[in-house]
N, C-alpha and C positions, 0 to 999 in steps of 0.2 A: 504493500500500500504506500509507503515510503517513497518506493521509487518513481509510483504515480505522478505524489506531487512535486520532486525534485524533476523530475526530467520533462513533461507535461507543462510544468510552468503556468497552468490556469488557475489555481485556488491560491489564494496567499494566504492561507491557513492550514496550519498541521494539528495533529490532532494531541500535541502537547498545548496548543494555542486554544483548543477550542472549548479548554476547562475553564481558561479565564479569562482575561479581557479579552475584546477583540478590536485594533485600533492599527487597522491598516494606511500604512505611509506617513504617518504621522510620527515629528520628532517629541523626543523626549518630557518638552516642558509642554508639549500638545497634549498626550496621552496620558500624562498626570493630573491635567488639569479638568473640570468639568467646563470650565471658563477660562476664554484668555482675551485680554484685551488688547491692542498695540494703534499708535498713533503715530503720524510721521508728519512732521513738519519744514517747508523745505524752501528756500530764497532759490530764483530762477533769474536766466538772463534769454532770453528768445528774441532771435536776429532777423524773425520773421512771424509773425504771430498771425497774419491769413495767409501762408502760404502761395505769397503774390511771386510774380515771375523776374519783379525786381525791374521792370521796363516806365516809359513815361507815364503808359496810361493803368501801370501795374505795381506801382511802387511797392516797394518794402515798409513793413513797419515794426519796428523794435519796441521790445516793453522790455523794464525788470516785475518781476511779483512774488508771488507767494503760493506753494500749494499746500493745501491740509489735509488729510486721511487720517479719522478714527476709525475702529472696526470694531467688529467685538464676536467671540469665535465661540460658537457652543459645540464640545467633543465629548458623544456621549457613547463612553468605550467600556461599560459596566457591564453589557450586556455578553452574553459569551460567545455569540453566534450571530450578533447584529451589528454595525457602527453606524451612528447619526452624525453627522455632521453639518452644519449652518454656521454662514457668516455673515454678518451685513457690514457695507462700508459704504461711511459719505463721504464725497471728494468735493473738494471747492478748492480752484484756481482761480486767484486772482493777476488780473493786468493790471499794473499803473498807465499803460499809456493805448489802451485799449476800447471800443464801445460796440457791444456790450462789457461791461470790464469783469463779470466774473463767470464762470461757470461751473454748475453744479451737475453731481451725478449722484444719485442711488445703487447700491449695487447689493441684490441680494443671492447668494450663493446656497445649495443645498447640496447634500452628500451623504449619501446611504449605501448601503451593501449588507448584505445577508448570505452567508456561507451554508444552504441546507444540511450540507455533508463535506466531506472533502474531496470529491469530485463534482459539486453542482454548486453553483453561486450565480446572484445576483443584485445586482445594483441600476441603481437611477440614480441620475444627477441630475439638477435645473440650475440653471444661472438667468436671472434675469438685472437687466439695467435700464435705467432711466437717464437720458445724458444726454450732451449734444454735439461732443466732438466725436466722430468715428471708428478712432483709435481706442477709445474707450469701449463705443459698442460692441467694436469688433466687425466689422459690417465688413466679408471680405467684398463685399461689390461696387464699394468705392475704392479704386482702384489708387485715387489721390486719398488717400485715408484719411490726412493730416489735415483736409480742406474743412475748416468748422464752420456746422449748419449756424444760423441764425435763430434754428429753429429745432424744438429735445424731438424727442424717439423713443421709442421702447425698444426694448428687445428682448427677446426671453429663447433660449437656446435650454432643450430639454431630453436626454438620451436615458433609456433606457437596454441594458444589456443581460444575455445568460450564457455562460457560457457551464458545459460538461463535457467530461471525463469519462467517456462511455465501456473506454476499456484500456488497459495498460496504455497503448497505442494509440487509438483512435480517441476524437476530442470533436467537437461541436460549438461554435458559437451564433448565437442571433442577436443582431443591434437595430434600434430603432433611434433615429433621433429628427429633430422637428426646431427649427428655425424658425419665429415670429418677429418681423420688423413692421415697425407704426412709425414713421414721421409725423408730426403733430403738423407742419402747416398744410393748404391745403389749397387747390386750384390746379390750373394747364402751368403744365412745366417745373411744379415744383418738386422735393424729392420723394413727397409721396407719392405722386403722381408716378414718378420714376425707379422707386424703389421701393414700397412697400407689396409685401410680400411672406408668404408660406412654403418651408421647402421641407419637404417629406426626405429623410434616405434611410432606407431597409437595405442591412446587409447582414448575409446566410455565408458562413464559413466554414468549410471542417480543416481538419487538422491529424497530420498522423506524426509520429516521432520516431524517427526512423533512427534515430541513433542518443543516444543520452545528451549530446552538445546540439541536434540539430531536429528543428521543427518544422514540417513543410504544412503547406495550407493552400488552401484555392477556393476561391466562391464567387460569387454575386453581387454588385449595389446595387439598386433602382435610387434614381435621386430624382424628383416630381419638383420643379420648380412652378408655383404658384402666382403670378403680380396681382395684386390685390387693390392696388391703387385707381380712383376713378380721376378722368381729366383726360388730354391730352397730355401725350411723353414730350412732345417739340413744340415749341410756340411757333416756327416757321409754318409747319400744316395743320393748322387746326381742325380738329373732327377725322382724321386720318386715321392717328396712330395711338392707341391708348397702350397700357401696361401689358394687359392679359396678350398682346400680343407676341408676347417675347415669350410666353410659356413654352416649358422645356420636359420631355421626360429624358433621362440619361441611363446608360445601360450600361453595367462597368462589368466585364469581365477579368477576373486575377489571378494570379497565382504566384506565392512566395513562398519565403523562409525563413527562421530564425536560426540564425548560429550564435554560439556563446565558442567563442576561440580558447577561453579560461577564464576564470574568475574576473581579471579587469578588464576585457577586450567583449563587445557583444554587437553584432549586426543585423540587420532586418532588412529587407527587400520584398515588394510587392513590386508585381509589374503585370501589365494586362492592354486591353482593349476598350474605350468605350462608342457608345454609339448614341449621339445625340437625336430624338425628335422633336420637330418643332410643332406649334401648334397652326401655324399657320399654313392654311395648305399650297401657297405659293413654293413653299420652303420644303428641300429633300434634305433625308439624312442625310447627318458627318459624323464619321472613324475617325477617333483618333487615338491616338498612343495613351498610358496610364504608369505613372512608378511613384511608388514611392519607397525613399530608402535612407535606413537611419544606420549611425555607428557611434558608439560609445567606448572610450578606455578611460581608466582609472590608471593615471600614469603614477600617483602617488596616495597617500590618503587624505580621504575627501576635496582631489584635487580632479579633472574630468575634464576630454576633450571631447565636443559632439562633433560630429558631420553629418551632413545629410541632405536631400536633394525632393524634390515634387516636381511632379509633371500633373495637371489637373486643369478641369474645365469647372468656370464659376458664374456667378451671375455679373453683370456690368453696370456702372455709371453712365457707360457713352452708350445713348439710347437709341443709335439708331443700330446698333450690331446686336445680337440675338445673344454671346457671351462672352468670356475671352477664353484663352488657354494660358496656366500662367507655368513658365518652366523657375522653379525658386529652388537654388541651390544657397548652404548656409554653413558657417561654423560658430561654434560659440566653447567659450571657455572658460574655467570657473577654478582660481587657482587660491589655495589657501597659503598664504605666506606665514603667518604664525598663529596663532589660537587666536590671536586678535585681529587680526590684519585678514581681508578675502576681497579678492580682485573677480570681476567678472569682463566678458566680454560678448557681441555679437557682432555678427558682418553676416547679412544676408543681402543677396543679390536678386532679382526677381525681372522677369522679362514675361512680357505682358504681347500677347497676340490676337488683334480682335477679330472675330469672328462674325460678317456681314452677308449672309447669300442671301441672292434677291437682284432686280434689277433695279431696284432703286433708287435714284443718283444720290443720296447721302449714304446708301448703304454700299454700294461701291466705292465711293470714295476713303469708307473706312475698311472696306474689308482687307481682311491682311496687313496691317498698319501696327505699328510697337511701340510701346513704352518702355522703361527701363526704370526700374525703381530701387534705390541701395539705401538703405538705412544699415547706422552702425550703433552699436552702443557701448562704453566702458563705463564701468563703473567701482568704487571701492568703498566697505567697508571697515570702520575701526570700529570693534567694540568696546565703551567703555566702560561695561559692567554687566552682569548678568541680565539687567534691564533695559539698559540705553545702547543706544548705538550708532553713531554718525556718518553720515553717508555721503558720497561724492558721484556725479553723473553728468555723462557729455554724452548727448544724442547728435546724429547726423544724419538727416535726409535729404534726399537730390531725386525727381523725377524729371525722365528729358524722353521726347519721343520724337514721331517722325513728325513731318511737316504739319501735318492737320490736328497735331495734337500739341503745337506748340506753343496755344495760348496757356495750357497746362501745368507746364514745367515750372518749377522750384527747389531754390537751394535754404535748408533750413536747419542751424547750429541752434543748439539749446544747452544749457548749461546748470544743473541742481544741486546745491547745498546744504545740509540739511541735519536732522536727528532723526531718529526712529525708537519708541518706547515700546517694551510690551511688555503687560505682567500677565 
């Protein structure tokens, strides 16, 4: 039974674990706690705060400010065979030299799981938020992330999963998850209009373990893209083109691996097929390519270098193409220099290709067209005390594309200073 769950790698419960607490991923002062609370407060310098193109009729505009996040974390790890977990956090950044000058967001986080046995488990998560810049939401279909609405949003991202252990060897999983986005303004051309929307994706897995270091897998997504939004998507054709015209169902075929090379070395790859349909019947399927692929090593302790690379088809901001495909290769590093001292870092690169069939003349003109998008981030920690902890952070984002997309582009340094508390 043992070697079940050491080689299988689906349950992260043993059945010494499942006498008493049960408080999966969760560090030390989480698991002991029933409550945790933590606050961060942080002075900023932002060398572009709407993400303008920095031209005559595009200027830059600079602020210094302030951002605040309290949260407050309930982990409830008593149970032997369940974990609850909930967090909510407000966020409020302020601009000095900004109008609107502040912005607020809501964020409430849920996290459950339930281990039947040690071969069968299941979990749901929901994250919902309230906000109004992007990056916050998470909206991958603003492609310019960084470009903040005028106007809040909801979002509420909610998955439910099961995965079993059917026999030494063979393994099963099923996922469900479900995207809600609400822009709050409203009329032709706005981003509800453009963006608001329901995406369904069910994905059916199995799994066999062909060798104690390596796990193969191969399955299904269906992913149902939904526009929910009424109005017109373009102010240029009025009465033309509304949202539900971009609806997509997508058809992902895959098939992967996990290897674990040794204890600090572990990789994953998925790679497949998918097959876009559209809903409008001017429009025939498109095939295209699917990977996803990650790498982990533990060059030291609690020291870790990621890699890893997407190839993926999403929904879009530019309304007259139907989606993009986005190829985002990434590294990121997270290096502990002494018990006080923890460096991080990221560098992802992302290349954006939009997707326009149709005869169209604005849908021609974008089909095939690219973006480029590179955010980086460094950032450092000094702890100075079991409770506090002072932080440092330099963001960098640049997007530049082809010609028709070059009212778009921006270059945008950010810079944070800060404390972080948490009892």
């Amino acid at each position: 039974m043992k070697k079940i769950i050491t080689s299988a790698g689906l349950v992260a419960l043993s059945a010494t674990g499942m006498q008493g607490a049960y408080a999966p991923g969760l560090n030390k002062m989480e698991s002991s706690k029933l409550m945790t609370y933590s606050a961060s407060l942080r002075g900023f310098y932002d060398d572009n705060v709407t993400t303008a193109k920095g031209s005559a009729t595009a200027p830059k505009i600079d602020s210094f400010g302030f951002d605040f996040r309290p949260s407050a974390s309930l982990n409830l790890t008593s149970l032997q065979q369940t974990y609850i977990g909930a967090t909510y956090t407000y966020g409020m950044r302020y601009y000095v030299d900004r109008d609107p000058s502040a912005d607020h967001s809501h964020e409430f986080d849920l996290k459950t799981e339930h281990a039947f046995s040690e071969r069968y488990k299941l979990t749901f998560n929901d994250s919902f938020v309230y906000a109004q810049e992007p990056e916050v939401l998470g909206d991958i279909g603003v492609v310019r992330r960084l470009a903040r609405s005028n106007n809040s949003a909801y979002r509420n991202l909610a998955s439910l999963g099961f995965t079993a252990q059917l026999t030494e060897v063979i393994g099963a999983r099923v996922g469900y998850e479900n995207t809600w986005l609400s822009y709050l303004d409203e009329g032709d051309g706005s981003r509800s209009a453009q963006l608001d929307r329901m995406d369904h994706a069910i994905r059916l897995e199995g799994t066999y373990q062909v060798q104690p270091k390596l796990l193969a897998r191969s399955g299904y997504r269906l992913t149902v893209t939904d526009y929910q939004g009424t109005g017109d998507i373009n102010l240029t054709k009025p009465g033309i083109q509304e949202g539900d015209t971009r609806n997509e169902n997508r058809h992902t075929f895959f098939a992967g691996a996990d290897y674990s090379f040794n204890s600090r070395l572990r990789a994953s790859l998925e790679a497949g097929a998918q097959i876009a349909d559209f809903s409008r019947a001017d429009l025939s399927s498109e095939t295209s390519p699917y990977v996803s692929l990650s790498s982990t090593y533990m060059y030291q302790e609690d020291s870790t270098i990621q890699l890893g690379l997407s190839l993926d088809r999403s929904a879009t901001d530019i309304t007259s193409s139907s989606d993009v495909e986005t190829l985002s290769p990434y590294i990121s590093i997270n290096h502990k220099f002494t018990p006080r001292i923890n460096a991080g870092g990221l560098l992802r690169f992302s290349h954006f290709k939009y997707n326009a069939p149709g005869t169209d003349a604005d849908a021609i003109a974008v089909d095939g067209g690219t973006e480029d998008f590179i955010t980086a981030q460094l950032n450092v920690d000094y702890k100075i005390s079991q409770h506090f902890t002072a932080t440092a952070t330099y963001n960098f984002d640049n997007l530049s594309g082809d010609s028709q997309f070059d009212d778009r582009s921006f270059t945008r340094n950010r810079i944070f200073l800060g404390v972080r508390a948490t009892y």
